[in-house]
C-alpha positions as CSV (number, residue, x, y, z in Angstrom):
1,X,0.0,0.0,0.0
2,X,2.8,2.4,0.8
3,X,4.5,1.1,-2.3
4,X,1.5,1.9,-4.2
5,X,1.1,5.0,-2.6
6,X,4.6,6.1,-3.3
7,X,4.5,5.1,-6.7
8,X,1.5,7.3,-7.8
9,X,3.1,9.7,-5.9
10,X,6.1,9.9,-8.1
11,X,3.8,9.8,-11.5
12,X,2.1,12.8,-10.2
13,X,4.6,14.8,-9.5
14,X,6.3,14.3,-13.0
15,X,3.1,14.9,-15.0
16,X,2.9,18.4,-12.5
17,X,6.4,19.0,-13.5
18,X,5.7,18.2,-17.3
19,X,3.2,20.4,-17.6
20,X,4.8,23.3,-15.6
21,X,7.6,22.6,-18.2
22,X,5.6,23.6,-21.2
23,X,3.7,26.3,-19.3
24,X,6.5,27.7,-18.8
25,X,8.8,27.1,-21.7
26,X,11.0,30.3,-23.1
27,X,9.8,32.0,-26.7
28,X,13.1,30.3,-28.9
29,X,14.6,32.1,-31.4
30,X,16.5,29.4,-33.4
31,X,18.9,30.4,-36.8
32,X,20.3,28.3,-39.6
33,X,23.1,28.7,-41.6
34,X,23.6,25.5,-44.5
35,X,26.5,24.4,-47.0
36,X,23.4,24.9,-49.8
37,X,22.7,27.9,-49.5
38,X,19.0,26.8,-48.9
39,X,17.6,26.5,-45.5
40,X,14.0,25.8,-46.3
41,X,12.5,22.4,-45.9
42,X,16.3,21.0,-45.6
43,X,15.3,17.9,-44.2
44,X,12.1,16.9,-45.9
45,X,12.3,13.1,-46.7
46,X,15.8,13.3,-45.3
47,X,16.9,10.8,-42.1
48,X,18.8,12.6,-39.3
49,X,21.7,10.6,-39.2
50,X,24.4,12.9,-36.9
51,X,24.3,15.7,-34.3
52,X,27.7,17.5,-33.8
53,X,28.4,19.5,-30.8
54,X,30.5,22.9,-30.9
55,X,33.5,22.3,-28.4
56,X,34.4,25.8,-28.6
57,X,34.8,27.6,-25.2
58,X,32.7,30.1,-26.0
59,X,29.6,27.7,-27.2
60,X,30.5,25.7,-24.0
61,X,30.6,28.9,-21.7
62,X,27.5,30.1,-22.9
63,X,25.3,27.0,-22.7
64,X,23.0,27.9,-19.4
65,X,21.9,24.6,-18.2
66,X,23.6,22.7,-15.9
67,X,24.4,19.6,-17.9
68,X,26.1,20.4,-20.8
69,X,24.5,20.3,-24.4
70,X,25.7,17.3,-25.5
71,X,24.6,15.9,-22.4
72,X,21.2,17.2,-22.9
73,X,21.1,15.4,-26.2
74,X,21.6,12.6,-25.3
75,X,19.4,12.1,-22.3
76,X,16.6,13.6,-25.1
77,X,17.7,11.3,-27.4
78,X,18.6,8.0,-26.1
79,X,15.6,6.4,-25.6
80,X,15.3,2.7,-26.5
81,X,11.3,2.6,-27.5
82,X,12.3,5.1,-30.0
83,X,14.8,3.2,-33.0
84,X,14.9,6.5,-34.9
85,X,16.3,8.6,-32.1
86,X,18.2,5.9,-30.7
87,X,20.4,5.8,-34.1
88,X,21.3,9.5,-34.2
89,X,25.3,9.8,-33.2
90,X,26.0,12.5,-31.2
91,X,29.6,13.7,-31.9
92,X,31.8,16.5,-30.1
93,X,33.4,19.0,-32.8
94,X,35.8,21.2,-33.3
95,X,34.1,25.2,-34.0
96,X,31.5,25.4,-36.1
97,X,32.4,29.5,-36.7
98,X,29.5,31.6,-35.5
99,X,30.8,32.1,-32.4
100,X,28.7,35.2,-32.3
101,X,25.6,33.3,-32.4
102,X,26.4,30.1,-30.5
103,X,25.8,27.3,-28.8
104,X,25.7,25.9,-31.9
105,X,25.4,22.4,-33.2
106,X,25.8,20.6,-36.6
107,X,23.2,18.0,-38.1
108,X,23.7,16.0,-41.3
109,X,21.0,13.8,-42.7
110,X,20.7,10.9,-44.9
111,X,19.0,10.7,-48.3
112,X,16.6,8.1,-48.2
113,X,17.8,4.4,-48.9
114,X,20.3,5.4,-50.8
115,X,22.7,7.0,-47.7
116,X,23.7,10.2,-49.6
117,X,25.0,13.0,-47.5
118,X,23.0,15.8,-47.6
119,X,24.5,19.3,-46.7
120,X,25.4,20.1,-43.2
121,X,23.1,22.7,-41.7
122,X,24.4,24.5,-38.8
123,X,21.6,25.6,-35.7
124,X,22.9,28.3,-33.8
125,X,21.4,29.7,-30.6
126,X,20.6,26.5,-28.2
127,X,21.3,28.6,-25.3
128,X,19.9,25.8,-22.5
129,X,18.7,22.9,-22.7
130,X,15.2,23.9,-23.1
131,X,16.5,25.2,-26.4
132,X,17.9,22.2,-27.3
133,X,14.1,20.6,-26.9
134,X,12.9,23.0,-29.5
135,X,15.6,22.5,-31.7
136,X,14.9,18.4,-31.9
137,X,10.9,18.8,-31.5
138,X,10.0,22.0,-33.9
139,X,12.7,22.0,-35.8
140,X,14.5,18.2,-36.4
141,X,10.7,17.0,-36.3
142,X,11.6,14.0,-33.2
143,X,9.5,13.1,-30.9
144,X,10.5,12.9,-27.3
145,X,9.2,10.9,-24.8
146,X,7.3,13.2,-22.5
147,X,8.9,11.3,-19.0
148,X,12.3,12.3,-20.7
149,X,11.7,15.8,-20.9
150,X,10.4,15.8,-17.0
151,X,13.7,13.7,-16.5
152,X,16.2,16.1,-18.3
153,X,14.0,18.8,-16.5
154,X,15.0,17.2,-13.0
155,X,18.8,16.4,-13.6
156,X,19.3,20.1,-14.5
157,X,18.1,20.9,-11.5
158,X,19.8,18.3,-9.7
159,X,23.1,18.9,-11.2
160,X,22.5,22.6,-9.7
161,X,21.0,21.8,-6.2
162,X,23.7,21.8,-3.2
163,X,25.1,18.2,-3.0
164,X,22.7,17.6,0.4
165,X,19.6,18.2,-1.7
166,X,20.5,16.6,-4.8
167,X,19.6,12.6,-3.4
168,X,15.6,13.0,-3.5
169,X,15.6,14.7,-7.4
170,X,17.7,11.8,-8.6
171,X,15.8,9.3,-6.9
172,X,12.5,10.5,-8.2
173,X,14.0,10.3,-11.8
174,X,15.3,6.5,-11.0
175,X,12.0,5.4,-9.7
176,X,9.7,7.0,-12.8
177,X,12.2,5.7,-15.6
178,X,12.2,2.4,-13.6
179,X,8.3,2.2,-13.9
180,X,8.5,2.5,-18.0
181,X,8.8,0.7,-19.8
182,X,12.5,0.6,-22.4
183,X,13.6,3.9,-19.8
184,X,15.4,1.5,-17.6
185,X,18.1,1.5,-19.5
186,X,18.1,5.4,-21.0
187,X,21.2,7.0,-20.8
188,X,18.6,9.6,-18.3
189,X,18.6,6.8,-16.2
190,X,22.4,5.9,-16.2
191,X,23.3,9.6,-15.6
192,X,20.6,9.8,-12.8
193,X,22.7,6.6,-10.6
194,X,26.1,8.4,-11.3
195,X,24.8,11.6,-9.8
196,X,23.5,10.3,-7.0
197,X,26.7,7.7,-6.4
198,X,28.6,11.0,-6.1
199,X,25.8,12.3,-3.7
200,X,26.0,8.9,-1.5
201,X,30.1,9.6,-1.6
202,X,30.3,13.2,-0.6
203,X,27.3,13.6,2.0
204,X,26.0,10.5,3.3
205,X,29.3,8.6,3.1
206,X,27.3,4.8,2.5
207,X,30.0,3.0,0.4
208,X,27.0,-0.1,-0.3
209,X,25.0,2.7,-1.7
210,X,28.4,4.1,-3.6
211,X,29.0,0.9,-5.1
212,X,25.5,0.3,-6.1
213,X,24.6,2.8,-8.0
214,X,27.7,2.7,-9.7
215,X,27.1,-1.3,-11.1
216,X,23.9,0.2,-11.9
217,X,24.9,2.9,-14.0
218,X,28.0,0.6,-15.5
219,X,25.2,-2.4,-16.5
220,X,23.6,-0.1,-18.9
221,X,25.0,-1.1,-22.2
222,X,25.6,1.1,-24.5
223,X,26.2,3.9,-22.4
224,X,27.8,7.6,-22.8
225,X,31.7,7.4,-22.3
226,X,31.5,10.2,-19.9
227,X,29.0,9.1,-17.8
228,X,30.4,5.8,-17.3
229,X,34.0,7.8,-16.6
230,X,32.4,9.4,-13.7
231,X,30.5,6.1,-12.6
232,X,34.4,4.8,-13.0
233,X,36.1,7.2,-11.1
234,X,33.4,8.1,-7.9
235,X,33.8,4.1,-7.5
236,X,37.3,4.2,-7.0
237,X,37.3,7.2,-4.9
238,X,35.0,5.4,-2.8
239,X,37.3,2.1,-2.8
240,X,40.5,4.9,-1.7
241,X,38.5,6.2,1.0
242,X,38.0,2.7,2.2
243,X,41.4,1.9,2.1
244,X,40.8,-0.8,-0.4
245,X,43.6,0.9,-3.0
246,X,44.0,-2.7,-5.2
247,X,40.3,-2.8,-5.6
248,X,40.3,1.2,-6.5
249,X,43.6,0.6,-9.2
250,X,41.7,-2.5,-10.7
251,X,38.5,-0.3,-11.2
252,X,40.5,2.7,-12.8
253,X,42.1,-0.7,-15.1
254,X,38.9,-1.1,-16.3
255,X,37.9,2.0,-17.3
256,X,41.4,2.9,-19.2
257,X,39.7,-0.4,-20.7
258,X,37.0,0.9,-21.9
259,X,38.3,4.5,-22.6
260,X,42.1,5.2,-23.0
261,X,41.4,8.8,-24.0
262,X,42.9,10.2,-20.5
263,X,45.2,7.0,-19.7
264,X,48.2,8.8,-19.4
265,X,46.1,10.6,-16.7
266,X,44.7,7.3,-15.7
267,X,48.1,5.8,-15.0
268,X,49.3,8.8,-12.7
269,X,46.3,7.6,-10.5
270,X,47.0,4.1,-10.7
271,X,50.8,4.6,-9.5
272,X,49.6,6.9,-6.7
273,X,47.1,4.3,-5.1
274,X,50.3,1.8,-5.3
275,X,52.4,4.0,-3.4
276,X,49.7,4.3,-0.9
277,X,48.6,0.3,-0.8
278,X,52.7,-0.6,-0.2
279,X,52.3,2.1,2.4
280,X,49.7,0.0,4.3
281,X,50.5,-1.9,7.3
């Protein structure tokens, strides 16, 4: 009964917070700039097939949501009831120019069956993540699952929440993806137990709880390189402050493993904690 009660609890609150969300949604002002020449109807009977991020600091420094935009993306866009969405890449890129006019992103479509690449079209302006919504909704044409954009809504304002308050605005994102169905395994939902892994670590200092939500975020398969990086490296942390350094050096083994982009970093961090564990009695 409590279970139950809890439950619709948790559904009601994210329809409130859905519909506060489009109450309350910003006017958008979205601008294109394409190799063609020709803006109009640029993706009619096209497939979006990638969606490249501007890395540029100033694109980055301007983006006013809490996750980053590629971030946003993908939480938006990794949803596993949704094939179409679910094959859209999502790349980092060097600048796109129009710094002026950024956060931008490029997005490059597919010609019907026969896979020719259309021209680029930059999209300028995605200023927070509710931008980023319009963009793929009016714009791209996707449709996105309405407990995504409560979810996405939630983790923004998780990620800017003081640690202490963070743990019930993750939860309540783990619990409604957990109760629908293909959302269980959304990157939304692997972000959501890394966040509150690092919570568990820094405030209420329960290591079971650490380590949990960690294997949780780690068994969703595929999953975003950067959120499994912090998954990887909270765990360890966890392991050090234990005093379990072999258990923390094989845990930072598997994630050069999976990702040797910052190995050399990796490897500094690894020779540390073996310092440390031939320090122990």
């Amino acid at each position: 009964s409590s279970s139950s009660s809890s439950s619709s609890s948790s559904s009601t609150s994210f329809v409130i917070l859905l519909c506060l969300l489009l109450l309350n949604a910003p006017q958008v002002c979205l601008s294109f700039s394409s190799t063609s020449g020709n803006n109009k109807n640029y993706h009619d009977g096209d497939s979006l097939r990638v969606i490249r991020v501007c890395q540029n600091k100033h694109c980055c420094k301007h983006f006013q949501s809490p996750l980053d935009l590629q971030g946003c993306l993908r939480v938006l866009l990794d949803d596993p009831t949704r094939s179409q969405n679910a094959r859209i890449n999502i790349e980092t890129s060097s600048c796109l120019s129009h710094c002026d006019i950024g956060p931008n992103i490029e997005v490059e479509f597919s010609k019907g069956e026969q896979k020719k690449k259309s021209a680029a079209t930059a999209i300028h302006h995605i200023h927070d993540w509710q931008a980023a919504l319009v963009c793929l909704e009016d714009e791209l044409d996707l449709t996105i699952d309405p407990v995504l954009k409560a979810a996405c809504n939630v983790l923004n304002k998780a990620k800017a929440a003081p640690m202490e308050d963070r743990e019930k605005l993750l939860s309540s994102v783990i619990r409604k993806l957990g109760q629908t169905d293909g959302l269980e395994t959304s990157t939304a939902m692997a972000l959501s137990y890394a966040l509150r892994s690092e919570y568990h670590l820094t405030i209420s200092k329960d290591f079971d709880s650490v380590k949990s939500d960690c294997q949780s975020c780690l068994a969703i398969e595929p999953g975003s390189t950067k959120i499994r990086r912090l998954a990887f490296r909270i765990w360890a942390e966890m392991e050090e402050e234990a005093s379990n350094y072999a258990d923390a050096i094989q845990i930072i083994q598997k994630c050069i493993h999976e990702d040797a982009t910052f190995a050399r970093k990796d490897k500094q961090e690894m020779e540390r904690l073996a310092a440390r564990l031939q320090q122990t009695p």
